[in-house]
ROKOL-600829 format. One record per residue (C-alpha): residue number from 0; x, y, z; residue in one letter. Coordinates in Angstrom, 3 decimals. Layout:
residues N
pos,xx,yy,zz,code
NUM,X,Y,Z,A
...
end
This chain:
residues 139
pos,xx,yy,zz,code
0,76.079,79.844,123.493,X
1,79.888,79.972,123.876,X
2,81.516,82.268,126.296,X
3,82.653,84.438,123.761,X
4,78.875,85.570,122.372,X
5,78.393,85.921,126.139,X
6,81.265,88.429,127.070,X
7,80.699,90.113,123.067,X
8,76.386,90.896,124.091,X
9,77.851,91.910,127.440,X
10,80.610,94.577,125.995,X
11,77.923,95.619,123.240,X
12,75.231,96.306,126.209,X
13,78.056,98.533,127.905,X
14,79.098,100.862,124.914,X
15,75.460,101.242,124.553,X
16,74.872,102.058,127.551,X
17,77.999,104.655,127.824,X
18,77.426,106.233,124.074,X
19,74.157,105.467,122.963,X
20,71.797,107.969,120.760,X
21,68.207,107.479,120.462,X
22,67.272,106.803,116.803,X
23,63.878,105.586,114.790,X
24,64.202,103.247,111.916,X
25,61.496,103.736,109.649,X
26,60.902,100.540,107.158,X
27,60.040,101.747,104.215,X
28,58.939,100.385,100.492,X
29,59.917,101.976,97.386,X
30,58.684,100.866,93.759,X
31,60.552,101.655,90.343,X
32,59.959,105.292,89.438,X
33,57.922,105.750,92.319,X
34,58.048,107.636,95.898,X
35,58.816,105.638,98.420,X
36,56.139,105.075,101.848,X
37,55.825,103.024,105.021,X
38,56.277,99.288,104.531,X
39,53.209,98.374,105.787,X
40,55.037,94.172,106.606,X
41,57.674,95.541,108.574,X
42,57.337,97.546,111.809,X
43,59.273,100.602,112.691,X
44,62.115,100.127,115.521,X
45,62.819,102.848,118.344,X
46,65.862,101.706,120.256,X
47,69.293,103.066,120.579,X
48,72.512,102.860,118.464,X
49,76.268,104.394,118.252,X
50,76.278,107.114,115.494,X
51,79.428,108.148,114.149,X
52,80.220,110.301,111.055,X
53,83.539,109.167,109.998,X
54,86.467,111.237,107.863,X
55,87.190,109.898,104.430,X
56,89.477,110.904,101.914,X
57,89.126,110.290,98.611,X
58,91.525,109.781,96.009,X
59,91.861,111.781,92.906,X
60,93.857,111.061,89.968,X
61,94.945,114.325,88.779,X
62,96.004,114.710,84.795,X
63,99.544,115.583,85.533,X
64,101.526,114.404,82.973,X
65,105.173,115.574,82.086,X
66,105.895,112.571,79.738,X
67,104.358,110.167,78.181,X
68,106.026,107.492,80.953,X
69,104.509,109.048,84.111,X
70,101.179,107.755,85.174,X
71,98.851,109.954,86.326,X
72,99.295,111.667,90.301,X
73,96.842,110.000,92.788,X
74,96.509,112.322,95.678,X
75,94.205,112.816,98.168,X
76,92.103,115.949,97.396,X
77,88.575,115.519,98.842,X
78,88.252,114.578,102.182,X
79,84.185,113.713,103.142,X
80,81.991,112.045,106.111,X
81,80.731,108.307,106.493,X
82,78.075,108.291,108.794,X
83,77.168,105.024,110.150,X
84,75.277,103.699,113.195,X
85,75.925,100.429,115.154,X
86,73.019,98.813,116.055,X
87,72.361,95.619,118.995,X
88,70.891,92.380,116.886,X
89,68.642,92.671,119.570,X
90,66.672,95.574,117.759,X
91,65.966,93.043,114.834,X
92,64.831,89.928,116.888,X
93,61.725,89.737,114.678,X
94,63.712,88.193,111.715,X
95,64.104,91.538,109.141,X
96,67.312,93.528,109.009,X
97,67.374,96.931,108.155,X
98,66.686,97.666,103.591,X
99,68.478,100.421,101.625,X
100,66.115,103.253,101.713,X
101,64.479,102.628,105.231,X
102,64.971,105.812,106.855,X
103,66.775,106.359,110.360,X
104,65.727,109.798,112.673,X
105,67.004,111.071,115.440,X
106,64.238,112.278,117.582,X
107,65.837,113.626,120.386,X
108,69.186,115.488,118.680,X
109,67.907,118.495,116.438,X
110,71.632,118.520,115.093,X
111,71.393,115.178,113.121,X
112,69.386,115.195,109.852,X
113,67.303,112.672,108.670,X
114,69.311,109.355,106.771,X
115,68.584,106.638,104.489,X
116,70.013,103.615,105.041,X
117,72.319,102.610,102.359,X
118,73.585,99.023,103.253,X
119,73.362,97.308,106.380,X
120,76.469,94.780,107.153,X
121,76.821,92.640,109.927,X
122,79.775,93.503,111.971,X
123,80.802,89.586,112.459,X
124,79.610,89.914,116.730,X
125,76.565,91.188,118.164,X
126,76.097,94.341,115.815,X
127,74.790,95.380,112.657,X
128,76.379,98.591,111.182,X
129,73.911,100.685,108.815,X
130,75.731,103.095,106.189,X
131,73.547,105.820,105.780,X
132,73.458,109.037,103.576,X
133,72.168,112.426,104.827,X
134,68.647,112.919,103.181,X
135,68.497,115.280,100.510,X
136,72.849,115.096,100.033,X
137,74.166,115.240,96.227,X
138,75.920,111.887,95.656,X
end
C-alpha cells in the first residue's frame, strides 16, 4: 500500500468522522414489470456516509427566434437538487457495490426522505459516491 492510499483512508476516516450521517442501504432486486423486494444474496449495510443535495441548473433552449440566422437562446431556467452520498469502500468489503434501485434511509434524520440509488461511481480514492433520487420524485 503506497503512502498515498494511506494518508487518502486516513483523510476519508476524518471527514467521516467530522460530517458523517447515519444511513441504511437496503439491497434490493427488481424484475421486468415487477415490484421490486429485498435481495435475498446481498446483505443490507448500516454505516455512515456524507450526504449532500447539490444545486443544479439546467439548461433550456428557449424558441426565440428573430431570424432565421439566430440559433435558439440557451439559458439557464430550472435550477434543481443532486443528492448524493459518499460512502468509505470499507462499507462494501464483502465484494458487492451498491445497484440502481437499492434503497438508502436515513434512520436517525426525519428530514431526509427515503432514496433509490441511481448509479454508484467510484470517486478514483477511498470512496464510492451513490446518486440517488428522492423516492416517489417525478423525473
Amino acid at each position: 500500500m503506497s503512502v498515498f492510499d494511506r494518508l487518502d483512508r486516513l483523510a476519508s476516516r476524518t471527514v467521516d468522522r467530522v460530517n458523517k450521517i447515519r444511513f441504511i442501504l437496503t439491497p434490493m432486486a427488481r424484475t421486468p414489470n415487477g415490484r421490486p423486494s429485498e435481495d435475498p444474496g446481498r446483505e443490507p449495510v448500516d454505516g455512515y456516509g456524507i450526504f449532500d443535495s447539490l444545486s443544479v441548473e439546467f439548461g433550456l433552449q428557449l424558441g426565440v427566434r428573430k431570424s432565421y440566422r439566430e440559433g435558439n437562446d440557451l439559458r439557464t431556467n430550472q435550477v434543481g437538487r443532486d443528492p448524493q452520498i459518499s460512502v468509505d469502500r470499507r462499507y462494501f468489503s464483502s465484494g458487492w457495490i451498491p445497484k440502481q434501485g437499492d434503497v438508502v434511509s436515513f434512520p436517525d434524520n426525519d428530514d431526509l426522505p427515503d432514496f433509490d440509488v441511481v448509479s454508484s461511481e467510484p470517486d478514483g480514492l477511498s470512496r464510492i459516491v451513490l446518486r440517488l433520487l428522492q423516492q416517489g420524485a417525478q423525473t
